[in-house]
FILOKOL-877079 format. One record per residue (C-alpha): residue number from 0; residue in three letters; x, y, z. Coordinates in Angstrom, 1 decimal, always signed. Layout:
FILOKOL-877079
     i    aa        u        v        w
   NUM   ala        X        Y        Z
...
This chain:
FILOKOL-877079
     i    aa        u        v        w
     0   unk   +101.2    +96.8   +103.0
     1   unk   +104.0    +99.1   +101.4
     2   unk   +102.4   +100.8    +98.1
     3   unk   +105.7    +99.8    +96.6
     4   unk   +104.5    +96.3    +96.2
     5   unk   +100.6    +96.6    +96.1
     6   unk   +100.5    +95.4    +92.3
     7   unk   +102.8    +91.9    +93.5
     8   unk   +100.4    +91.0    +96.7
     9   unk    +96.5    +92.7    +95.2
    10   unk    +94.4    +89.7    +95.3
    11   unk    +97.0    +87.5    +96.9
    12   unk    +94.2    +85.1    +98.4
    13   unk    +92.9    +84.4    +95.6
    14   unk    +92.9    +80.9    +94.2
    15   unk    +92.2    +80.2    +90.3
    16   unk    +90.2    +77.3    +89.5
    17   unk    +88.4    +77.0    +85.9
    18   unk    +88.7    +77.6    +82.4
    19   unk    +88.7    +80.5    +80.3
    20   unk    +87.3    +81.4    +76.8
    21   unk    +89.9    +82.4    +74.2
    22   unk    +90.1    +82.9    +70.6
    23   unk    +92.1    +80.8    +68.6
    24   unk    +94.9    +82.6    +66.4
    25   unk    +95.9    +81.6    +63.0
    26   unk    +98.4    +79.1    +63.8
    27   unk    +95.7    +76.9    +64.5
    28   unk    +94.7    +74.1    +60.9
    29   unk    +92.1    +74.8    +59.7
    30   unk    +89.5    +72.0    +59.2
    31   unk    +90.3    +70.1    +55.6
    32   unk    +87.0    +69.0    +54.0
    33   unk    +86.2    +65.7    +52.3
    34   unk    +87.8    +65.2    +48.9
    35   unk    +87.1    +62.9    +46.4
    36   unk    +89.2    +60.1    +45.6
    37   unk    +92.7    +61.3    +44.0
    38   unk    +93.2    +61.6    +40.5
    39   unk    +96.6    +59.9    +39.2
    40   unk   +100.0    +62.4    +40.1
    41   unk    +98.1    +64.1    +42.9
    42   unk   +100.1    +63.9    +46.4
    43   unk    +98.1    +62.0    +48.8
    44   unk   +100.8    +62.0    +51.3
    45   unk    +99.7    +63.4    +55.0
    46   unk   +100.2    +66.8    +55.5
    47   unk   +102.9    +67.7    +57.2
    48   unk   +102.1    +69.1    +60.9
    49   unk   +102.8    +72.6    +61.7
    50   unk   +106.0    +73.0    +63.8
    51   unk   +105.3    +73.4    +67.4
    52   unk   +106.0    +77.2    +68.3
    53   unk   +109.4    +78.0    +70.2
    54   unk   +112.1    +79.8    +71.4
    55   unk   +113.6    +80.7    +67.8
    56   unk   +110.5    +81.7    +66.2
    57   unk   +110.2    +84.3    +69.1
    58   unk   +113.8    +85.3    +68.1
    59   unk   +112.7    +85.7    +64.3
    60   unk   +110.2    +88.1    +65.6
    61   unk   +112.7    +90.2    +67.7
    62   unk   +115.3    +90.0    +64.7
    63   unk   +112.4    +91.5    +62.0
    64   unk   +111.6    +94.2    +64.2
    65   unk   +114.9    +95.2    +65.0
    66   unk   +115.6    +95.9    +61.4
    67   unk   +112.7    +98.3    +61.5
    68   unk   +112.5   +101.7    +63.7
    69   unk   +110.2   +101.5    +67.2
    70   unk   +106.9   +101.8    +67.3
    71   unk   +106.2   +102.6    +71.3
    72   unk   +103.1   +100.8    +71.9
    73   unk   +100.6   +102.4    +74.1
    74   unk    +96.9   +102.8    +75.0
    75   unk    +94.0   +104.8    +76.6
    76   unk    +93.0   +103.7    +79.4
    77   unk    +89.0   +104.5    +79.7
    78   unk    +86.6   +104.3    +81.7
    79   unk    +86.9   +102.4    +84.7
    80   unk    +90.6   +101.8    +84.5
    81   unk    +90.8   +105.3    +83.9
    82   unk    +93.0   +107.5    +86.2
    83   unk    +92.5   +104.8    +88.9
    84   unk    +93.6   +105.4    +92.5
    85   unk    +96.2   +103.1    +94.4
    86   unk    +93.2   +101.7    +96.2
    87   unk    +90.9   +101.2    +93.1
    88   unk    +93.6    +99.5    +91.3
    89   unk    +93.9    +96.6    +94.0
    90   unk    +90.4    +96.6    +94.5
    91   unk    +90.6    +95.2    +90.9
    92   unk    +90.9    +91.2    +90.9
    93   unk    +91.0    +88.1    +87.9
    94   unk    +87.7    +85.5    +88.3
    95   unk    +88.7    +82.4    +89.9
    96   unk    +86.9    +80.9    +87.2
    97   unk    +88.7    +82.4    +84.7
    98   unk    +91.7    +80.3    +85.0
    99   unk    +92.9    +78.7    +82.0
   100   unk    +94.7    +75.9    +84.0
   101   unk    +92.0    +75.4    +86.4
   102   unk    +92.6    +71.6    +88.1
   103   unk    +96.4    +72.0    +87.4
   104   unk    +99.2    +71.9    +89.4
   105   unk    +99.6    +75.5    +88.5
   106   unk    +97.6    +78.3    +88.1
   107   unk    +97.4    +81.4    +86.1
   108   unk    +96.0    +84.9    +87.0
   109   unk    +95.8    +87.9    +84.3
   110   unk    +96.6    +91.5    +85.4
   111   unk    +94.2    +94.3    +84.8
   112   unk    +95.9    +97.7    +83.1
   113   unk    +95.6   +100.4    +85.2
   114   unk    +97.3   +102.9    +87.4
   115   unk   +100.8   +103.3    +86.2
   116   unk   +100.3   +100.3    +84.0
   117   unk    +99.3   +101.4    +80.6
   118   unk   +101.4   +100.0    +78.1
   119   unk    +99.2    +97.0    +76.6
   120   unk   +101.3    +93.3    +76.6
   121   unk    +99.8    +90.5    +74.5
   122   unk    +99.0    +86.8    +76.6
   123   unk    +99.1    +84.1    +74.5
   124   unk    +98.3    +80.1    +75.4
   125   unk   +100.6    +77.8    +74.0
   126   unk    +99.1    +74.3    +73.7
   127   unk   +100.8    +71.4    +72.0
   128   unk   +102.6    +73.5    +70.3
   129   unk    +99.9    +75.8    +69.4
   130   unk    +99.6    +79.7    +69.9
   131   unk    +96.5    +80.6    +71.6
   132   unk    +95.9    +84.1    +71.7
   133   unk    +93.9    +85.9    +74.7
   134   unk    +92.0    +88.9    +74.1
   135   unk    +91.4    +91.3    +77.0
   136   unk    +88.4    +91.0    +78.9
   137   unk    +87.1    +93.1    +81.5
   138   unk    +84.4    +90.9    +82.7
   139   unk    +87.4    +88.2    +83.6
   140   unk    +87.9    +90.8    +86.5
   141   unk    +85.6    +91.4    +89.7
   142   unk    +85.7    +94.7    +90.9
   143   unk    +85.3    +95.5    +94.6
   144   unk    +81.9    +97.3    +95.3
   145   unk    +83.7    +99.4    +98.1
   146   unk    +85.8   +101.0    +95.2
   147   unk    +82.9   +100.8    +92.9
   148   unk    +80.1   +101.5    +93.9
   149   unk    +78.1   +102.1    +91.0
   150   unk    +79.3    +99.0    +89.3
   151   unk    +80.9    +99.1    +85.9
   152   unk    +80.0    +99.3    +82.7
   153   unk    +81.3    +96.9    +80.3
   154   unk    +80.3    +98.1    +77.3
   155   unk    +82.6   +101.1    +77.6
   156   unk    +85.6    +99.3    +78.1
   157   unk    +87.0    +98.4    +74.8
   158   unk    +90.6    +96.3    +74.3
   159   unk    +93.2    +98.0    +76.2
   160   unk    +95.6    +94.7    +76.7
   161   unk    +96.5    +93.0    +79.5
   162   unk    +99.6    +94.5    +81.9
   163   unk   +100.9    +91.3    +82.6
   164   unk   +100.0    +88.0    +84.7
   165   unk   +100.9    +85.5    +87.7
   166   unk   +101.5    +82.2    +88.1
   167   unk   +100.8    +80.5    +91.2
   168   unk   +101.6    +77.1    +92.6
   169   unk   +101.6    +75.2    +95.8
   170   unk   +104.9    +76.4    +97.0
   171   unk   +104.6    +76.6   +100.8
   172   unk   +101.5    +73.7   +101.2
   173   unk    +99.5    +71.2    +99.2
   174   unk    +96.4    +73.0    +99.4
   175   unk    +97.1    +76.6    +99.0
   176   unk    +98.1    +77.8    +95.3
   177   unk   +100.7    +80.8    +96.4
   178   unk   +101.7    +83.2    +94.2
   179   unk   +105.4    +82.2    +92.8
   180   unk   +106.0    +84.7    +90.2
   181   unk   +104.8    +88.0    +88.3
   182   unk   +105.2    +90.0    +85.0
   183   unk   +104.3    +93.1    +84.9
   184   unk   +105.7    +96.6    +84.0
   185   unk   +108.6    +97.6    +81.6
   186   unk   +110.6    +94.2    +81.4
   187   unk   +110.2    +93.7    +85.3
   188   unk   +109.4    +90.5    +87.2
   189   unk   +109.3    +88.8    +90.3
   190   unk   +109.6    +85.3    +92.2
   191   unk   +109.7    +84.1    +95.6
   192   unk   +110.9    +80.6    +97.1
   193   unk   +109.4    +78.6    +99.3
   194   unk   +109.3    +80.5   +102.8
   195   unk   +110.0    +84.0   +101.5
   196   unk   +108.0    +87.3   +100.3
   197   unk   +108.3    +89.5    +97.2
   198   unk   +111.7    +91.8    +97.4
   199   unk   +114.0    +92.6    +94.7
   200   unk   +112.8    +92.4    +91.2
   201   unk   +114.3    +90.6    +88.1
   202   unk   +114.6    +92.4    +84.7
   203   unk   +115.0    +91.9    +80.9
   204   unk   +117.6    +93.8    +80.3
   205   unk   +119.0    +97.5    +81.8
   206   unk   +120.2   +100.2    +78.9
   207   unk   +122.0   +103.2    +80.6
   208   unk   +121.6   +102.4    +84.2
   209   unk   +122.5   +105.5    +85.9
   210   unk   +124.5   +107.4    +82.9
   211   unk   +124.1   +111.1    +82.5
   212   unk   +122.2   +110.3    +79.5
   213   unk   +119.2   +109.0    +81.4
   214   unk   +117.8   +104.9    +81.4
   215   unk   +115.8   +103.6    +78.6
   216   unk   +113.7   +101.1    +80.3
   217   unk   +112.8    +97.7    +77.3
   218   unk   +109.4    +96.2    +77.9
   219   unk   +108.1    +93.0    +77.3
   220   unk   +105.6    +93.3    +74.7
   221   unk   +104.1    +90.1    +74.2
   222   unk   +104.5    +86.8    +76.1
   223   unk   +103.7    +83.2    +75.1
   224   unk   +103.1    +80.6    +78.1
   225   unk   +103.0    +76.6    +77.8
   226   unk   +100.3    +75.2    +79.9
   227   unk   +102.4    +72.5    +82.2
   228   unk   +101.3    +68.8    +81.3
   229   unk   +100.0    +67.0    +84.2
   230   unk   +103.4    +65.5    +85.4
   231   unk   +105.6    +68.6    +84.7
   232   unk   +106.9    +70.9    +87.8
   233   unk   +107.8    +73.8    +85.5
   234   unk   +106.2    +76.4    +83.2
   235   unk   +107.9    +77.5    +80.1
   236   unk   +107.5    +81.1    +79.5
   237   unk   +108.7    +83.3    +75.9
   238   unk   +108.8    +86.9    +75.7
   239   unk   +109.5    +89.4    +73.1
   240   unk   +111.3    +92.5    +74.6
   241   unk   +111.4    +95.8    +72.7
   242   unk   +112.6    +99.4    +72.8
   243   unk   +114.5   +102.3    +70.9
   244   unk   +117.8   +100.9    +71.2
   245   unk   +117.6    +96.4    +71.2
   246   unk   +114.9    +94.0    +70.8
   247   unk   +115.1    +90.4    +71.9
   248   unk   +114.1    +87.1    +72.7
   249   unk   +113.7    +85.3    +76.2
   250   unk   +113.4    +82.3    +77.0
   251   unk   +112.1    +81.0    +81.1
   252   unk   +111.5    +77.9    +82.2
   253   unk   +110.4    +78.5    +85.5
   254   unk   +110.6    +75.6    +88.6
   255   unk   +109.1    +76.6    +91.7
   256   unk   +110.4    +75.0    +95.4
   257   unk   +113.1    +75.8    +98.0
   258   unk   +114.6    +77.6    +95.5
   259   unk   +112.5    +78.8    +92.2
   260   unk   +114.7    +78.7    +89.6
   261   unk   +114.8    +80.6    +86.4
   262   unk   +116.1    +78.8    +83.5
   263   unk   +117.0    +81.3    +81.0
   264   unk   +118.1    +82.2    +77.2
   265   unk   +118.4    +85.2    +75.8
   266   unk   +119.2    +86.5    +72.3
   267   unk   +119.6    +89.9    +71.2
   268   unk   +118.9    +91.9    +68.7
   269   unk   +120.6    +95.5    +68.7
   270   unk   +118.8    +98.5    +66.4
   271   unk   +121.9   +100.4    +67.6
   272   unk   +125.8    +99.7    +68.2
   273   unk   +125.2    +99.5    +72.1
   274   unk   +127.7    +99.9    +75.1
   275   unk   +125.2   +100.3    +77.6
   276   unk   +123.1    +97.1    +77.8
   277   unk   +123.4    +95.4    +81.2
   278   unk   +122.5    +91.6    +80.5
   279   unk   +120.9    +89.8    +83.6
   280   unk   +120.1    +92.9    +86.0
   281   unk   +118.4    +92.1    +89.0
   282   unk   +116.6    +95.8    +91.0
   283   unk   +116.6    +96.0    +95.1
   284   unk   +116.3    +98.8    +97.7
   285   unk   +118.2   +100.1   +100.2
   286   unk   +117.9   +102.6   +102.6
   287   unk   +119.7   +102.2   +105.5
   288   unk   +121.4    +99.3   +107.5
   289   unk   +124.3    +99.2   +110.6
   290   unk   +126.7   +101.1   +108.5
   291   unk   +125.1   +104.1   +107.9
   292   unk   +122.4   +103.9   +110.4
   293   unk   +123.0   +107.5   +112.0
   294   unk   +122.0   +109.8   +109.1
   295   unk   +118.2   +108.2   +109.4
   296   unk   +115.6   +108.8   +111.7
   297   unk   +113.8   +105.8   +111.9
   298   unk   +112.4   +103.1   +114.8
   299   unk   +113.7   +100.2   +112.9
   300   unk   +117.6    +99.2   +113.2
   301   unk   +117.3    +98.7   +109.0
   302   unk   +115.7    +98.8   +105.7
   303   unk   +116.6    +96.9   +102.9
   304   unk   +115.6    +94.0   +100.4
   305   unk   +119.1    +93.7   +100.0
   306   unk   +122.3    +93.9   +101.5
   307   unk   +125.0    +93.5   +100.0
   308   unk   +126.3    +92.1    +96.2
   309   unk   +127.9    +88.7    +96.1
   310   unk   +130.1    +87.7    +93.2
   311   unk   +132.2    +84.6    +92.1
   312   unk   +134.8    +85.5    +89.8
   313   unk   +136.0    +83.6    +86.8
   314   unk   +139.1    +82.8    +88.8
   315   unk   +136.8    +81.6    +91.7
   316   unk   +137.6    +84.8    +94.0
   317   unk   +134.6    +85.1    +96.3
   318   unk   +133.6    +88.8    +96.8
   319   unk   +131.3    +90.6    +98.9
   320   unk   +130.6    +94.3    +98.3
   321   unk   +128.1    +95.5   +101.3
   322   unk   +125.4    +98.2   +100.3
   323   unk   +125.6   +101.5   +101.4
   324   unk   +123.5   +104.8   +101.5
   325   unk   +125.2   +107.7    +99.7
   326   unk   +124.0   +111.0    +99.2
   327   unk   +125.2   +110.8    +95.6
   328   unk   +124.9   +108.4    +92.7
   329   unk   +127.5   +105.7    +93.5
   330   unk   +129.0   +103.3    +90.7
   331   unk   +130.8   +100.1    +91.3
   332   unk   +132.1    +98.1    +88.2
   333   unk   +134.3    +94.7    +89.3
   334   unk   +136.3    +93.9    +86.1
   335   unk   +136.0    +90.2    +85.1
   336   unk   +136.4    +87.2    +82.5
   337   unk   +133.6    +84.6    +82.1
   338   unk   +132.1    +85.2    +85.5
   339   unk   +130.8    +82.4    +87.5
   340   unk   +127.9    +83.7    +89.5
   341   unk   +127.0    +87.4    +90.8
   342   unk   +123.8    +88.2    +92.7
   343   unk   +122.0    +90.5    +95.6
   344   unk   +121.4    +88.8    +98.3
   345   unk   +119.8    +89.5   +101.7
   346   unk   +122.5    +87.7   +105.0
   347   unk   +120.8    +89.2   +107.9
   348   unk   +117.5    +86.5   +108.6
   349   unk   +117.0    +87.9   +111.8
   350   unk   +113.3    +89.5   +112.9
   351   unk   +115.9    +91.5   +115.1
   352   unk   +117.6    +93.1   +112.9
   353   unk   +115.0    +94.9   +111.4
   354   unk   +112.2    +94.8   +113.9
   355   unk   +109.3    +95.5   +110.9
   356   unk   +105.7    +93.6   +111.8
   357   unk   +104.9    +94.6   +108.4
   358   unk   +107.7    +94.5   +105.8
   359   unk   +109.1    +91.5   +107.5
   360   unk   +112.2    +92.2   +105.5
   361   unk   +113.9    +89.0   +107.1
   362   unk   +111.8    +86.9   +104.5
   363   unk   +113.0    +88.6   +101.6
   364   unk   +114.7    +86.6    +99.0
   365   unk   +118.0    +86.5    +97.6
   366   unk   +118.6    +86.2    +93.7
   367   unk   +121.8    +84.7    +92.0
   368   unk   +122.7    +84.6    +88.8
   369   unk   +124.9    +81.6    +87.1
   370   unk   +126.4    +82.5    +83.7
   371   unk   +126.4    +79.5    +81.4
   372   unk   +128.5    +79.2    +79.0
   373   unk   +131.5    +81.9    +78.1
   374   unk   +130.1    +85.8    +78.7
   375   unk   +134.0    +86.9    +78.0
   376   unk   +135.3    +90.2    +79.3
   377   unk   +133.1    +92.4    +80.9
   378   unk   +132.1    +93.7    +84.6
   379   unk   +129.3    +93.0    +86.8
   380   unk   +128.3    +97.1    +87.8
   381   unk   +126.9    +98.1    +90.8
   382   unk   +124.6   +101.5    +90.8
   383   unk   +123.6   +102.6    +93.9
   384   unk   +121.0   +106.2    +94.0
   385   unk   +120.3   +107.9    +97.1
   386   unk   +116.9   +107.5    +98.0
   387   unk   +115.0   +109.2   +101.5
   388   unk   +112.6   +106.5   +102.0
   389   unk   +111.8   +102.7   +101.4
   390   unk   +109.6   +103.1    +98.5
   391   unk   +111.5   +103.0    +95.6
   392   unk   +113.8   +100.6    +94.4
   393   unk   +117.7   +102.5    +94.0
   394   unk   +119.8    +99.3    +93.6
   395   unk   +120.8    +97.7    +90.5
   396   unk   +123.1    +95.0    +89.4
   397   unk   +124.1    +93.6    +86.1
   398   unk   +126.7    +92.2    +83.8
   399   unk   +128.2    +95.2    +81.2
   400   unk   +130.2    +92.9    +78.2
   401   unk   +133.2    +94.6    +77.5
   402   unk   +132.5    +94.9    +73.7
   403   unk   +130.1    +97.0    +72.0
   404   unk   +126.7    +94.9    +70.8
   405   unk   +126.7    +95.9    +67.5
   406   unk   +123.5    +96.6    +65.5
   407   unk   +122.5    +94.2    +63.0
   408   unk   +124.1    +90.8    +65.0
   409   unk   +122.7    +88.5    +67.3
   410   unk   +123.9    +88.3    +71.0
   411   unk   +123.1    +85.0    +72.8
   412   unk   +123.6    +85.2    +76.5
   413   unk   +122.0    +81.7    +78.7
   414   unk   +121.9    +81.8    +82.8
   415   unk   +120.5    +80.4    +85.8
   416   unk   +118.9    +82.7    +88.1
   417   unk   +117.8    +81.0    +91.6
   418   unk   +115.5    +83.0    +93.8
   419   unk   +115.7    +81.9    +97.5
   420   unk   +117.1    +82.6   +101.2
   421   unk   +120.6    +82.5   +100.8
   422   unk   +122.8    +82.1    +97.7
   423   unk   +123.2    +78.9    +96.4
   424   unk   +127.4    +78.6    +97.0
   425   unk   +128.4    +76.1    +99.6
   426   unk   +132.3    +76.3    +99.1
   427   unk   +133.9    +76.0   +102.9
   428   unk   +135.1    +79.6   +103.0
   429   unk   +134.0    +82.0   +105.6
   430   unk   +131.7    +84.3   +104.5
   431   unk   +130.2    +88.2   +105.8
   432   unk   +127.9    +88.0   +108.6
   433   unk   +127.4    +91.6   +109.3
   434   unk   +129.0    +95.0   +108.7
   435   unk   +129.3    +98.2   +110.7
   436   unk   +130.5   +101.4   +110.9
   437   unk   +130.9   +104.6   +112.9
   438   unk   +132.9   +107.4   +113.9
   439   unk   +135.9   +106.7   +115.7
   440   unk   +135.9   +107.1   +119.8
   441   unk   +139.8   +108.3   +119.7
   442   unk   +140.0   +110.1   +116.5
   443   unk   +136.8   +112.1   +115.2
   444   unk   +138.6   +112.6   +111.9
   445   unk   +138.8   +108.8   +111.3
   446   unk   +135.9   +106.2   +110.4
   447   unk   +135.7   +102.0   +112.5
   448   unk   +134.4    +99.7   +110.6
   449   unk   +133.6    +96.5   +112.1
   450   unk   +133.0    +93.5   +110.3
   451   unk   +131.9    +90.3   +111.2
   452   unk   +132.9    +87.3   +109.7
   453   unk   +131.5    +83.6   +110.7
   454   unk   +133.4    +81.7   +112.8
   455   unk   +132.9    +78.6   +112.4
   456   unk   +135.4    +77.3   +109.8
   457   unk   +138.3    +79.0   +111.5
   458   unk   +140.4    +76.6   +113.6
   459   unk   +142.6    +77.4   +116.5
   460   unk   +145.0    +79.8   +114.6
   461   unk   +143.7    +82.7   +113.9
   462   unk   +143.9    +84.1   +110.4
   463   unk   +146.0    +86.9   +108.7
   464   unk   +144.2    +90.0   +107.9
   465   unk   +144.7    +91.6   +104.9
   466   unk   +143.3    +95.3   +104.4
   467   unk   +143.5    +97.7   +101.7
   468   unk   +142.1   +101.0   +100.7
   469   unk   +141.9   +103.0    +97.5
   470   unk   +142.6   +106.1    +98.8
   471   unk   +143.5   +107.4   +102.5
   472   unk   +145.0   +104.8   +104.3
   473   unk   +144.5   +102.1   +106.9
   474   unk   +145.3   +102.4   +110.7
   475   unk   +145.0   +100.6   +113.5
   476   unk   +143.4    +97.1   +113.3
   477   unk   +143.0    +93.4   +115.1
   478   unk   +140.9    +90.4   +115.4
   479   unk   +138.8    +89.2   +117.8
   480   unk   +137.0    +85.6   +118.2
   481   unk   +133.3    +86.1   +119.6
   482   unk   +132.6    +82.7   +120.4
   483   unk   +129.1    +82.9   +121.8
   484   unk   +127.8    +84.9   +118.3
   485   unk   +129.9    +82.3   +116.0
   486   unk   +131.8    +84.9   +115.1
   487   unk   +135.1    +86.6   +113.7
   488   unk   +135.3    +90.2   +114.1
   489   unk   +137.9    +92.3   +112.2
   490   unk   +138.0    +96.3   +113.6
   491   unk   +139.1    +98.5   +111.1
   492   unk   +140.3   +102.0   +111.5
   493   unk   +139.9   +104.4   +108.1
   494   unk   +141.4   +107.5   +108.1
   495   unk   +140.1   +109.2   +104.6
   496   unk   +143.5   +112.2   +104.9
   497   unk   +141.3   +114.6   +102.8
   498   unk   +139.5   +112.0   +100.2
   499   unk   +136.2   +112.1    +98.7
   500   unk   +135.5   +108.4    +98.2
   501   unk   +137.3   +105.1    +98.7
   502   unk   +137.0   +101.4    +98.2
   503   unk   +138.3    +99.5   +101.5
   504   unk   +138.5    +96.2   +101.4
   505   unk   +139.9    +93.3   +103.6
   506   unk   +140.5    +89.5   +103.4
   507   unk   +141.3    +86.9   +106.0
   508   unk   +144.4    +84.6   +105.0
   509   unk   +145.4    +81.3   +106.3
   510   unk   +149.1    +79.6   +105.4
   511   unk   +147.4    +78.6   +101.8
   512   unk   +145.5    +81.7   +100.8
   513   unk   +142.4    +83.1   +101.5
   514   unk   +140.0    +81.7   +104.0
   515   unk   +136.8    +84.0   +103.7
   516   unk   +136.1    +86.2   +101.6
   517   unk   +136.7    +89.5   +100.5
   518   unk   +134.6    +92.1   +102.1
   519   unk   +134.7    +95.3    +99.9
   520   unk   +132.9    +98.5   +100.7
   521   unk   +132.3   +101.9    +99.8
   522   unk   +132.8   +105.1   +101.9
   523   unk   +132.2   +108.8   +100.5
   524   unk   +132.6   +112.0   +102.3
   525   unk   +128.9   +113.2   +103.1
């Protein structure tokens, strides 16, 4: 197991099944006692029920404390989940009966603080409408006597807060409650579909993605989840996000299957006029792949959660930018109006192509996100950092609005993300199997790049290429149909003639525009 995702997979097996003690909050009525009979003028009408909590009384929360400076939340971790090793921390695991959805169709797993999770979140039930809070508990956790042996003592352990939760689900079989999705960390979280593992991670919201300025990273402070009713296949999720520069409001309503879906809504709530705040950011790694697979030293033929960005373009352009490792900090930004769908997404589905026992990077999901509604002018960025292992995520994505989110106004921003195998986009139009790149034989002072392109909605004619760079130029170039691999291969010679860094890109045409589409990808100078 790769440390980066021991906190997604500790206590995988486990399987939630009873109920859990809570106290009630305030928004629960109090019990009226008996009256005597009215006296004449007094209101004997019912009273009128309390209004079920929601997605806009989260918002009025986020709007109050953006009018007011942040307050960073923190707390000490003692005792036991003090200073707690990588192994300690997973041998750390919530009760099965603990859960407060036991007998469901869904079940619900708390997270412990600990390790590098010390900011404190707040749980809260929601039940017919009514806020149930959940105060932390150690003794809802067992702790594994091989990590502790001398037990724990309870009494020393005071309220530190919960770092976040899981829901699980019966995703890939009837009788097994899989994990589905988790919240924990900053404003981080994570989903897999049916037949896939954890990969890429989903986010709140991104401030200052790789400026010189530095990131501020929001964090979900407190989260209110609806227990499903008996019939219902999702589970409705608000969270309150919060930090120096925005706070907001989400909204998820979460359905699990073939694809697990993320409904979303989002408003915002800016302290400060911001320029930075990338809305929808999903976070991925990659290290190295086909195209730059001679600077690493490494058994495996590639390593990556993600491969390339895919985007659908207000005008319904279909764009594929493949992922690259650069020894600098790399930033893409695609300019567009009222986008239709952008995502990272993982093509190659092949044990082959990465040969990993472990990582099994093949099952890793790709994520899409569908704008609803207008978002207006804006780009969807790329940021890609250099990273020398597999360990730490280095690729982000996310849509940058044009106009400055100015502080005191609300900023409403709904979308559908889908985590699953491959992106939800079945438009006939050939897409990017596989990209690759290397020296050229003839000409060590020029770069090939090979890219492969699926055959099988190309008829007997073969297509126009269309190639472009942003700097150097293009050379020699041709087609070539590999009908036993279903495939379209377009060679390209690159000769850089003394740049630094260039955008080449190439598109295959038919007699009535495009017919795949168009591969984009970045080369620097090392």
């Amino acid at each position: 197991m790769h440390r980066r995702d021991f906190v997604i997979s500790a206590g995988a097996a486990m399987t939630a099944v009873s109920a859990l003690s809570a106290s009630l909050g305030s928004a629960l009525a109090q019990e009226t006692p008996a009256t005597a009979a009215p006296e004449a003028g007094v209101d004997t009408s019912e009273p009128v029920a309390p209004k079920p909590f929601g997605f806009e009384d989260v918002a009025e929360i986020a709007r109050e404390m953006a009018a007011n400076p942040f307050k960073y939340r923190d707390a000490e971790l003692i005792g036991t989940f003090g200073n707690l090793t990588y192994d300690q921390y997973r041998g750390i695991r919530f009760r099965r009966d603990r859960d407060p959805w036991a007998g469901g169709d869904f079940a619900l797993d708390l997270l412990p603080p600990g390790s590098i999770f010390h900011e404190p979140v707040g749980i809260n039930l929601v039940e017919n409408g009514v806020v149930i809070p959940i105060k932390f508990d150690p003794r809802m956790f067992d702790f594994d006597p091989a990590q502790y042996p001398d037990g724990v003592d309870y009494e020393t352990l005071g309220d530190m807060g919960w770092s976040g939760f899981r829901i699980r689900a019966p995703l890939n079989r009837p009788d097994v409650m899989d994990e589905v999705a988790v919240f924990q960390g900053a404003s981080y979280f994570r989903a897999v579909a049916r037949g896939t593992l954890y990969g890429l991670s989903a986010r709140g919201l991104a401030i200052g993605t790789g400026s010189p300025e530095g990131e501020e990273f929001p964090m979900f402070r407190d989260f209110w989840i609806t227990k499903p009713g008996p019939r219902e296949r999702s589970v409705l999720i608000y969270a309150l996000l919060d930090s120096r520069s925005v706070s907001g409001a989400f909204e998820f309503r979460i359905t699990a299957g073939a694809e697990t879906v993320f409904d979303t809504r989002v408003a915002l709530f800016p302290r400060n006029d911001m320029k930075n705040a990338g809305v929808a950011p999903l976070t991925s790694m990659y290290w190295f792949g086909p195209t730059d697979r001679s600077r690493v030293d490494d058994y495996r033929p590639a390593v990556h959660d993600s491969d390339g960005l895919q985007m659908l373009t207000g005008k319904e352009e279909r764009l594929w930018r493949v992922l690259s490792g650069h020894s600098t900090l790399q930033t893409s930004a695609f300019v567009d109006e009222n986008p239709l769908g952008f995502g990272l997404a993982q093509r190659a589905r092949d044990f082959e192509s990465y040969k990993d026992a472990e990582a099994r990077y093949e099952m890793r999901p790709s994520v899409w996100i569908a704008p609803q509604g207008n978002w207006g002018k804006g780009t969807v960025n790329l940021i890609e950092i250099p990273v020398e292992n597999e360990f730490n995520d280095n690729i982000v994505s996310y849509w940058l609005p044009a106009d400055t989110l100015l502080a005191g106004e609300r900023y409403d921003f709904n979308y559908v993300m889908s985590f699953s195998a491959e992106i939800p986009d079945s438009a006939p139009i050939s897409r990017v199997v596989e990209t690759m790149s290397g020296m050229a034989i003839n000409n060590p002072a020029s770069r090939t790049f090979i890219v492969d392109f699926d055959l099988g909605l190309f008829g007997a004619e073969d297509p126009v290429p269309h190639i472009w760079a942003s700097a150097g130029r293009i050379g020699h170039s041709y087609l070539l149909r590999l009908p036993e691999q279903r495939r379209m291969r377009l060679a390209i010679e690159y000769l850089p003639e003394g740049a630094q860094l260039a955008d080449i890109s190439a598109v295959l045409n038919g007699p009535d525009g495009p017919l795949s589409e168009t591969w984009i990808a970045r080369w620097t100078r090392e």
